[in-house]
C-alpha positions in Angstrom: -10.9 -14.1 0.0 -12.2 -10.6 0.4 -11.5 -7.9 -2.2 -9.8 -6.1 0.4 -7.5 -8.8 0.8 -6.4 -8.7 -2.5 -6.4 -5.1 -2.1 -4.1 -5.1 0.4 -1.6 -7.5 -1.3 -1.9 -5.0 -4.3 -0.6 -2.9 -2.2 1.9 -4.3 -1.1 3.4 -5.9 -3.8 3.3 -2.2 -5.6 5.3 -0.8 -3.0 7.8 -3.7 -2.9 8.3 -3.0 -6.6 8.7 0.7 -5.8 6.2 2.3 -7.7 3.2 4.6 -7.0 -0.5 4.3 -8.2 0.5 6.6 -11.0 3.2 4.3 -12.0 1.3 1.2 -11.9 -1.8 2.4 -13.4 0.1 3.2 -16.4 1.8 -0.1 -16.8 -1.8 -1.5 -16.7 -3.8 1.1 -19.0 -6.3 1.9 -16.2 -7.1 5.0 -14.2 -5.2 5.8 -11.1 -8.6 6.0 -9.4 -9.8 2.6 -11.1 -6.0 1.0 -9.1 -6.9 2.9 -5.8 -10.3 1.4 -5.9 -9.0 -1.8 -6.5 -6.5 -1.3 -3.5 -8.9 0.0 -1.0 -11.9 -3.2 -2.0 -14.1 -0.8 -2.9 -14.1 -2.5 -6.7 -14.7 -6.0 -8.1 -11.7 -7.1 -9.4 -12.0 -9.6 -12.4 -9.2 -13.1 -12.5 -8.2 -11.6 -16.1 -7.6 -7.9 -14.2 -5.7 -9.7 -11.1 -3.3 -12.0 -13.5 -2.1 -8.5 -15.1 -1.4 -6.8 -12.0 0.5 -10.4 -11.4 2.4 -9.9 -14.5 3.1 -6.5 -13.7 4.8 -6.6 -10.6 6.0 -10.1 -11.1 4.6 -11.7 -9.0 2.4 -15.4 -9.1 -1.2 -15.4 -9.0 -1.4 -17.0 -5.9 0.4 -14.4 -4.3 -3.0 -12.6 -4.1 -5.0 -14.9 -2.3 -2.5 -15.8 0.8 -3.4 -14.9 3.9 -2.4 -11.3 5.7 -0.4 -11.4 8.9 -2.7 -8.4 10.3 0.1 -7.8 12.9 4.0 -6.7 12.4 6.8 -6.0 14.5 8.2 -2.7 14.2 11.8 -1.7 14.8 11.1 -1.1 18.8 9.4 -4.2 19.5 5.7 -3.5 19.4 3.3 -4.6 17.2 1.2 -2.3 14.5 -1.5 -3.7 12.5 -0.8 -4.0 9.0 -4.4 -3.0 8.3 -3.4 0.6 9.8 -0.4 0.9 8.1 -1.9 0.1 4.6 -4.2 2.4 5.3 -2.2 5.4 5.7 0.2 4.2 2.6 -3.3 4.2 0.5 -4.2 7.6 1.8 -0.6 8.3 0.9 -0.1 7.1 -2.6 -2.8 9.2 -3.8 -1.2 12.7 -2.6 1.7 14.4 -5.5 4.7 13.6 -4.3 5.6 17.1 -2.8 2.6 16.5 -0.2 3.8 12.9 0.6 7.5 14.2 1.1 5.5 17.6 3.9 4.3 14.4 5.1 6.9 12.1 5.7 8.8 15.4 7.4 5.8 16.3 9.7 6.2 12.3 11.1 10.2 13.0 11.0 9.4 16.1 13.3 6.8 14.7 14.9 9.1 11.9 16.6 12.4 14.2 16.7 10.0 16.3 19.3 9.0 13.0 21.2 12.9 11.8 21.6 13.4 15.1 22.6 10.6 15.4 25.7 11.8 11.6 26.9 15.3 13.2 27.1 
């Protein structure tokens, strides 16, 4: 499995336990920009490093090295590619949380404008 991979089920698994890089990086005594690495590929991760992220965000070793489902279904029936959307939450997680929140506005206006030209 490629460190990617992992990366992406870091990912993942960080946001289904509702924390930020920060957040996690903290729990694990490294830097945030050691985590983002580690989340993006772009770092070796070590067995000992993987089994405390485990710990961390309980969840079991093996979780890591499952396969991705590189497509899911949204809300209106199409299909995004998870690879995309991990992307944009990495880019994401390493803004403050005032320039995530402009963000998340800008795509709430964004598709309040669309709904409104299809009307």
């Amino acid at each position: 499995m490629k460190y990617k991979e992992i990366g992406y089920r870091i990912t993942i698994a960080r946001e289904e336990a509702g924390l930020n890089q920060k957040e996690l990086a903290e729990i694990l005594g490294i830097s945030q920009a050691t985590l983002s690495n580690y989340e993006k590929g772009k770092r070796r991760l070590y067995l000992s490093q993987l089994q405390k992220i485990a710990d961390a965000l309980g969840k079991p070793l093996q979780y890591f090295s499952q396969p991705i489902d590189m497509e899911v279904k949204m809300p209106d029936g199409s299909y995004k590619e998870v690879k995309e959307l991990l992307r944009i939450m990495n880019e994401l997680s390493d803004l403050p949380g005032e320039d995530r929140k402009s963000v998340f506005d800008y795509i709430r206006w964004l598709k309040s404008r669309r709904e409104e030209q299809s009307q």
